[in-house]
KEDO-199354 format. One line per 5 residues: number of its first residue (from 0); their letters; for each residue z, x, y of C-alpha. Coordinates in nm, 4 decimals, always signed. Layout:
BEGIN
NUM) A) Z,X,Y; ...
END
This chain:
BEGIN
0) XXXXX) +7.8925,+18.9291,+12.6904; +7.6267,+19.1657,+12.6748; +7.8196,+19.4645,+12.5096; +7.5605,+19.7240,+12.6298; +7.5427,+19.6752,+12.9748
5) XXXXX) +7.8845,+19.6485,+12.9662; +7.9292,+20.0180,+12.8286; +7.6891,+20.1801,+13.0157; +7.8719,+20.0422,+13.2800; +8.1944,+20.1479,+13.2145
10) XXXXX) +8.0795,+20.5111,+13.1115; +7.9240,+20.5174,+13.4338; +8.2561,+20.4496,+13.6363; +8.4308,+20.7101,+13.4041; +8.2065,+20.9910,+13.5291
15) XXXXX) +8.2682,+20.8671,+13.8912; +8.6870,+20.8486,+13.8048; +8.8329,+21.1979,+13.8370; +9.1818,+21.0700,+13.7413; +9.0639,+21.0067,+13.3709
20) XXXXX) +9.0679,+21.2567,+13.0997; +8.9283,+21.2466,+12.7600; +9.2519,+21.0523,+12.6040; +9.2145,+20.7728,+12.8162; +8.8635,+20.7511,+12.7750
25) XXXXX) +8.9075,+20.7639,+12.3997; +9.1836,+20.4588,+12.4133; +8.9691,+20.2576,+12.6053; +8.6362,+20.3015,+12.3454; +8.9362,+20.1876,+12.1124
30) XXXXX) +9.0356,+19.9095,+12.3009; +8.6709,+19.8194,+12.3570; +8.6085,+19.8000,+11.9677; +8.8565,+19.5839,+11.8550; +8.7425,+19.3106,+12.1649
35) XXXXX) +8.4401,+19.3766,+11.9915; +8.5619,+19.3376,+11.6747; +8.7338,+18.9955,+11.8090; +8.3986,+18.8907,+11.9578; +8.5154,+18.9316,+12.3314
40) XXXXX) +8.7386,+18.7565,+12.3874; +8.8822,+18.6588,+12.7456; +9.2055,+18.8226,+12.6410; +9.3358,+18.9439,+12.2626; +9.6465,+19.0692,+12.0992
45) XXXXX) +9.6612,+19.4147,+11.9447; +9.8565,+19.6447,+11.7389; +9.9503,+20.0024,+11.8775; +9.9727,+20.1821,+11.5502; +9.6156,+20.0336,+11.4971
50) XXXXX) +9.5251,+20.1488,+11.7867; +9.6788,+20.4701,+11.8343; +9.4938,+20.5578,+11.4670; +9.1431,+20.4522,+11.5870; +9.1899,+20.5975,+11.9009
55) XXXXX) +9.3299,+20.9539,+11.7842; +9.6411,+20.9489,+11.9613; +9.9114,+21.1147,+11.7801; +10.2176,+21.0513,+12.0695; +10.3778,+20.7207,+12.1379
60) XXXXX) +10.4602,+20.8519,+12.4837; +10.1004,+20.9503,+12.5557; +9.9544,+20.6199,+12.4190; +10.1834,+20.4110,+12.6307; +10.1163,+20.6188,+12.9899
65) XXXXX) +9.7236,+20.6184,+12.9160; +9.7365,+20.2430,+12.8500; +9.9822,+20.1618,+13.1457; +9.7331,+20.3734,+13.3979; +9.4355,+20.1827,+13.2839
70) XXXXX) +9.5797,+19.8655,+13.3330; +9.6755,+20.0354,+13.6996; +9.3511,+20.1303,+13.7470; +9.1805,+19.8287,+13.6758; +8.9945,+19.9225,+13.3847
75) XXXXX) +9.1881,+19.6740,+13.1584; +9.5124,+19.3890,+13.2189; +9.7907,+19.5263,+12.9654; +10.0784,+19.3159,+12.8971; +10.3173,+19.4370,+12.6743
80) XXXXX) +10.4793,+19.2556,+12.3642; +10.8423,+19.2880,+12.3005; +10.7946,+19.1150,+11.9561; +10.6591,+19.3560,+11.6512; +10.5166,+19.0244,+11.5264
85) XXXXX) +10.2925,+18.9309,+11.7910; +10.1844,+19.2324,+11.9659; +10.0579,+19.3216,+12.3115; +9.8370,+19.1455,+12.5276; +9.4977,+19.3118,+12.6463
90) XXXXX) +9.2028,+19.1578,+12.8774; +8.9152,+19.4064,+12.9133; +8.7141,+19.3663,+13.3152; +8.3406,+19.3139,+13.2404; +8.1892,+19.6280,+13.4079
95) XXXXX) +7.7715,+19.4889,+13.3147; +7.5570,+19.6391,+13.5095; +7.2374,+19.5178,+13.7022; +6.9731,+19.2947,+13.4941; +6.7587,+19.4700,+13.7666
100) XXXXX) +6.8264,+19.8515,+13.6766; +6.5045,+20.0255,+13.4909; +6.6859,+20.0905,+13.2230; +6.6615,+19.6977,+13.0697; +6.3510,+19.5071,+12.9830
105) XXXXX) +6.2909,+19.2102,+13.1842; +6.2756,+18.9959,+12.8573; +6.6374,+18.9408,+12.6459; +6.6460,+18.7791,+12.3063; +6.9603,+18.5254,+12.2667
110) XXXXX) +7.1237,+18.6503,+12.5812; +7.0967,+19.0092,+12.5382; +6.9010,+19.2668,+12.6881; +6.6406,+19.4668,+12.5054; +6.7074,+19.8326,+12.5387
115) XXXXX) +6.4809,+20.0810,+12.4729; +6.4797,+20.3175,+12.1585; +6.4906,+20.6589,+12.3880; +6.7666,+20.4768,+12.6175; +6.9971,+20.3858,+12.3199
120) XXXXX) +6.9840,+20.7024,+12.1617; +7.0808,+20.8390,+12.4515; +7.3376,+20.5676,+12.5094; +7.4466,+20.6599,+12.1407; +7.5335,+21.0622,+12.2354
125) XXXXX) +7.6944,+21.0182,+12.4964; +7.9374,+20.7802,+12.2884; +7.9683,+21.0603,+12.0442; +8.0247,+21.3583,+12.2990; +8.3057,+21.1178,+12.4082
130) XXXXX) +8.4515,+21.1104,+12.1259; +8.4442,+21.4519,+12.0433; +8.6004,+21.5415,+12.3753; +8.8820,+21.3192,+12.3288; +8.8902,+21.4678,+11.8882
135) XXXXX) +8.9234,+21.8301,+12.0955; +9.2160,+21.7474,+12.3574; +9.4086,+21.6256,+12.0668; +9.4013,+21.8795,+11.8545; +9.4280,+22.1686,+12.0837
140) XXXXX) +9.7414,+22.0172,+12.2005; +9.8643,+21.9535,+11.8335; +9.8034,+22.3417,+11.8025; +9.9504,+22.4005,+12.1187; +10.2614,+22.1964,+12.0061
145) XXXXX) +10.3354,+22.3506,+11.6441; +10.2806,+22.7335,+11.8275; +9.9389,+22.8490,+11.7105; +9.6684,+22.9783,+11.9216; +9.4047,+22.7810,+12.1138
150) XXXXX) +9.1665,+23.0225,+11.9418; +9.2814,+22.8769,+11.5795; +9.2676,+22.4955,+11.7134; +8.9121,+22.5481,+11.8116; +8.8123,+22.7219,+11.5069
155) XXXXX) +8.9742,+22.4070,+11.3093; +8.8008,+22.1482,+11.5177; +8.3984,+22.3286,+11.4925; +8.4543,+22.4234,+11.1393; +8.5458,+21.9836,+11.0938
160) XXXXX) +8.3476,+21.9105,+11.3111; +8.0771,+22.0715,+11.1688; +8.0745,+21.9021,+10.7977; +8.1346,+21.5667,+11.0012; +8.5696,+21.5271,+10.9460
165) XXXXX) +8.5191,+21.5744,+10.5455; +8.7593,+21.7230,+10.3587; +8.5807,+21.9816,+10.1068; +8.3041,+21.8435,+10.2596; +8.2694,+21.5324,+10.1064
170) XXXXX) +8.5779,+21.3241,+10.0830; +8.6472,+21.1237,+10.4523; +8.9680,+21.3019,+10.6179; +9.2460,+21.0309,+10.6186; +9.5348,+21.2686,+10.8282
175) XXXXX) +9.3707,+21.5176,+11.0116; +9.7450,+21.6679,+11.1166; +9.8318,+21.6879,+10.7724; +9.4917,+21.8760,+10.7043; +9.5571,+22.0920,+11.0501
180) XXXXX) +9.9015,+22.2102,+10.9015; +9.7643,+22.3216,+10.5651; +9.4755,+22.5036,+10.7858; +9.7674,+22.6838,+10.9534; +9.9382,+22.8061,+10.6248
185) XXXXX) +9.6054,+22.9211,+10.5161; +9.5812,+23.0987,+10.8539; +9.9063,+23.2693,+10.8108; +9.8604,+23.3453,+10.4427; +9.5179,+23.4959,+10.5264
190) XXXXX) +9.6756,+23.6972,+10.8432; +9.9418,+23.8258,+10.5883; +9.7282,+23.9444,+10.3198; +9.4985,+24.1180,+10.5937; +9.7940,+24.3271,+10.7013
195) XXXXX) +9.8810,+24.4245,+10.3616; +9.5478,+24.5243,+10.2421; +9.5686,+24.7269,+10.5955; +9.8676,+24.8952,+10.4908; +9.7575,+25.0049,+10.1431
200) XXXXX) +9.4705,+25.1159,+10.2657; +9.6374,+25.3594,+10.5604; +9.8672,+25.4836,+10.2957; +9.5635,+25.5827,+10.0533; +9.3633,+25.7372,+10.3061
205) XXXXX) +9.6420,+25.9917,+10.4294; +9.4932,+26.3087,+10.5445; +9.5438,+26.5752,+10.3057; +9.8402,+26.8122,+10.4079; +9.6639,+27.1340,+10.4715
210) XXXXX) +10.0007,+27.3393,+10.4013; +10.0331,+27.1875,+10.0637; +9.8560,+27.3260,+9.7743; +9.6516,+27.0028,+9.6603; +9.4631,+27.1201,+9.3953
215) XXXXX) +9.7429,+27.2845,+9.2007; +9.5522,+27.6693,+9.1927; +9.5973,+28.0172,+9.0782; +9.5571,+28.2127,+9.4069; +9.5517,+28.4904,+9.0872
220) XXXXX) +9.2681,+28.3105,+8.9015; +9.0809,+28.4826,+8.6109; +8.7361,+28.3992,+8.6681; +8.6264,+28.5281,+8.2657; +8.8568,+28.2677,+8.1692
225) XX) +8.6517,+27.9116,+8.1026; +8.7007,+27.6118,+8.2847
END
């Protein structure tokens, strides 16, 4: 199995596949890692929670329909466990591509194909945009779901994102729902402090009543007294 054909295959037929979107594409890189993980296998048990977690699914409903229509689509064979012990049954189709596409060297090393440094990098961001696709979808419709604005969700995933998913920038985020609902408290506790501030500020800067006699004065003022 020649794991790198084998993506570059299957990422081609995904941008060819207009009934995909990025959660299924995101389940099946999942899927993908724990055949790898397994050393590919023809077929292999899994675990949904396991999968679910690496996958960044956060809804048993969604998980099940992605994983159902890829087994409908003939990305994958998915046959469901009814025992918690054993789990469910996946086979993953070998989408390789061509030995003759420019892309490979003619020469292979134990089997696999030599791949140039400019193609894997490539190979390599494509992976990531992937992934950050699928990071976006799920936490726009986590915001979507607890009744913030899109605007909020977006500014929660670049700001992550950004510092690579570390909380405080250096610890490794573990539950990044839990760390979206303490964003959203700040958000609110930061919205409500604004509005306050706004208020005292309107009520300081009242324009001066020009009927009222501000500066307390004599209209009958000696001006040989002193100051």
């Amino acid at each position: 199995m020649n794991y790198i054909k084998h993506l570059n295959g299957v990422l081609d037929q995904f941008s060819k596949d207009n009934r995909l979107n990025p959660t299924h594409i995101s389940l099946y890189i999942a899927l993908f890692q724990f055949w790898n993980y397994n050393r590919f296998p023809n077929e292999f048990y899994i675990n949904r929670e396991e999968i679910m977690k690496f996958s960044k699914i956060g809804s048993n409903t969604t998980y099940h329909r992605c994983i159902k229509e890829l087994s409908h689509w003939k990305y994958i064979l998915y046959s469901p466990s009814h025992n918690p012990f054993k789990g469910s049954k996946v086979k993953l189709f070998n989408f390789s591509t061509s030995d003759k596409q420019d892309l490979y060297l003619d020469s292979t090393i134990n089997g696999q194909a030599l791949v140039s440094n400019t193609n894997m990098f490539k190979h390599n961001i494509n992976f990531i945009k992937l992934e950050a696709i699928a990071k976006e979808k799920l936490i726009l419709e986590f915001f979507k779901k607890e009744n913030y604005p899109e605007l909020e969700a977006k500014k929660f995933f670049n700001h992550y994102q950004g510092i690579g998913w570390k909380v405080g920038g250096k610890t490794k985020m573990v539950d990044w729902q839990a760390t979206a609902r303490s964003w959203m408290l700040k958000a609110k506790e930061m919205n409500l402090s604004v509005r306050a501030q706004s208020r005292t500020n309107n009520e300081n800067n009242l324009p001066l009543d020009h009927f009222q006699d501000n500066l307390h004065t004599n209209q009958n003022k000696n001006y040989d007294e002193p100051l």
